[in-house]
N, C-alpha and C positions, 0 to 999 in steps of 0.2 A: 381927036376925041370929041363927040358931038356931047351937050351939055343939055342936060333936061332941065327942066322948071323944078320937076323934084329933087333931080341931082344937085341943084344947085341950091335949095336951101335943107337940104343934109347939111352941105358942106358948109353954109354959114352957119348954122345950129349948132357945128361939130369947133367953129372956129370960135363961139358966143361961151359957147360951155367950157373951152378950156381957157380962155380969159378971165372967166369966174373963178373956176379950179386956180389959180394961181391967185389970183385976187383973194380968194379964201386961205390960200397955203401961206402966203404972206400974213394976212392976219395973225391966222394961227402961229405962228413964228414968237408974232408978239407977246400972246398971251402964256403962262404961265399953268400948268395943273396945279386946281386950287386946292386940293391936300397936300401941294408945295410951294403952295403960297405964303408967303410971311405975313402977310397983310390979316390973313383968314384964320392964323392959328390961333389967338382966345377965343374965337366963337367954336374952332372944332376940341379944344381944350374942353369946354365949358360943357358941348355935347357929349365928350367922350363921358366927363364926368358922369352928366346926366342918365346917361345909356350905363354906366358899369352901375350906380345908383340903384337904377331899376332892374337889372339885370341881376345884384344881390341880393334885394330884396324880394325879388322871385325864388331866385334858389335859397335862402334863409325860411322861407314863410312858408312856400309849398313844396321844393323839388325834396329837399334834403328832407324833410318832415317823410314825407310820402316813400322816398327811397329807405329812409330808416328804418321806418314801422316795415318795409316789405323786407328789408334783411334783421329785423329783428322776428319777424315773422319765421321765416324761414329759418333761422337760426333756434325758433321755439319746436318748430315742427322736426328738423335733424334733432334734436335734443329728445323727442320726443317717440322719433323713431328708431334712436339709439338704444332708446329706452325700452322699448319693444322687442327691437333684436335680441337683447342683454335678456330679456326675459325668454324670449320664443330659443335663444342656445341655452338656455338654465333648463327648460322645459324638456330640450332635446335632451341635453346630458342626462337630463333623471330618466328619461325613456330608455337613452341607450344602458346605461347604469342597470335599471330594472330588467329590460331584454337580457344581458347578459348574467345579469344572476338566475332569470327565469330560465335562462338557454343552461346554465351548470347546473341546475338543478333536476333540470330533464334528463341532464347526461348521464347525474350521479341517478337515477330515477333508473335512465335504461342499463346503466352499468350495472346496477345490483337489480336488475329483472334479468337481465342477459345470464348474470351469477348465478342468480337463482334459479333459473332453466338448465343453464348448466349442470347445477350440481343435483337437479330432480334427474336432469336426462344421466346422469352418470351414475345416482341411485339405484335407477329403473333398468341400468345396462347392466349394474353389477347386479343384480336381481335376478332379472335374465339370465346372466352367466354362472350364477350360483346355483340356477333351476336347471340351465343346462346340464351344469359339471354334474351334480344330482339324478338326472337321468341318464344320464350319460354312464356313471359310475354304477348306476343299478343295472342299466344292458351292459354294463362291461363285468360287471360281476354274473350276471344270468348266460352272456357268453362265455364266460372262462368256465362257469360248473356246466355248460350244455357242452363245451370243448373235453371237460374233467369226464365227464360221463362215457362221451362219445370216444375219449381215450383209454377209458378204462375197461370200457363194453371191446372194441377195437384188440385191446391190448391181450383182453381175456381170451378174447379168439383168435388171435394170431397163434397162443400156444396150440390150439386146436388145428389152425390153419397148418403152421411147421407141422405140427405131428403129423398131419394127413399127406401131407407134402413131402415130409421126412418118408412118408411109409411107399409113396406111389412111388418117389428116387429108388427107394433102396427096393422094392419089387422089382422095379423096372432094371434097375441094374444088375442085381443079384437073379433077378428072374422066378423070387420066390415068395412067402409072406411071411413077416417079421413079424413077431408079439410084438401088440399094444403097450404092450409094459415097458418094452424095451426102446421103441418110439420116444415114451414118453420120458424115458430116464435120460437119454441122449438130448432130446429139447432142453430138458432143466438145466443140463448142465450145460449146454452153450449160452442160455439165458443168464446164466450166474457167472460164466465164463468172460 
């Protein structure tokens, strides 16, 4: 192994520093961690005191002051928007309250308009049907005397009609001519017959 001039004082530097490292580790050995030192505890006593001292009289003077007023704050403001709510569903209930009497009153409003159209439209129907039946009853009267008439004109001439009819049968048959008279006495009595 060839040996430099550098290599070779790494290697004492490397041997210097762990002689110290141990030279310090043995110290250290000896000493003690001074917040478990007995020697040092009425001075860390004496601080602790010092330090909790100040430390309450921060939180007595300023923190707790400041944190109270902010949940006393805020404990005014929920109170306050409690208070608001409690008002703004009072407010609601009387609306809805209102709406719902204003909504039954429309209904009883359209109930008795709807009624009351009703009972005009059934007025108006029976009106109608009563003008109806009324014309109705005049052409059914002016038909049955046009039918009366036209039965009776009809009826009149049917005696006419048989006789003429009675007389051409009995020509035609007999081959000769029958008195009118006798025509007409033979119709009667089939008529009556």
């Amino acid at each position: 192994m060839i040996v430099t001039p550098a290599l070779a004082q790494t290697s004492e530097g490397a041997d210097a520093h762990t002689e110290t490292t141990l030279a310090e580790i043995e110290h250290h050995e000896e000493q003690v961690f001074p917040p478990f030192d007995f020697v040092t505890f009425p001075s860390q006593i004496l601080w602790l005191a010092i330090t909790f001292g100040i430390f309450y009289l921060v939180m007595k003077r300023v923190i707790v002051p400041r944190v109270g007023s902010i949940l006393e704050d805020r404990h005014d403001r929920i109170a306050q928007d409690l208070d608001e709510a409690e008002r703004l569903r009072n407010e609601a209930d009387a609306a809805i309250a209102a709406y719902e009497k204003e909504l039954a009153r429309a209904r009883d409003e359209a109930r008795a308009i709807s009624a009351a159209a009703a009972e005009k439209a059934r007025a108006e129907a029976e009106a109608e049907r009563a003008e109806l039946e009324s014309q109705l009853g005049k052409k059914l009267s002016e038909a049955n005397a046009r039918i009366e008439k036209v039965r009776s004109e009809a009826l009149a001439e049917v005696g006419t009609i048989a006789e003429d009819t009675a007389a051409q049968i009995v020509t035609h048959l007999i081959g000769g001519r029958v008195a009118k008279g006798d025509v007409e006495a033979a119709v009667s009595a089939a008529k009556e017959g």
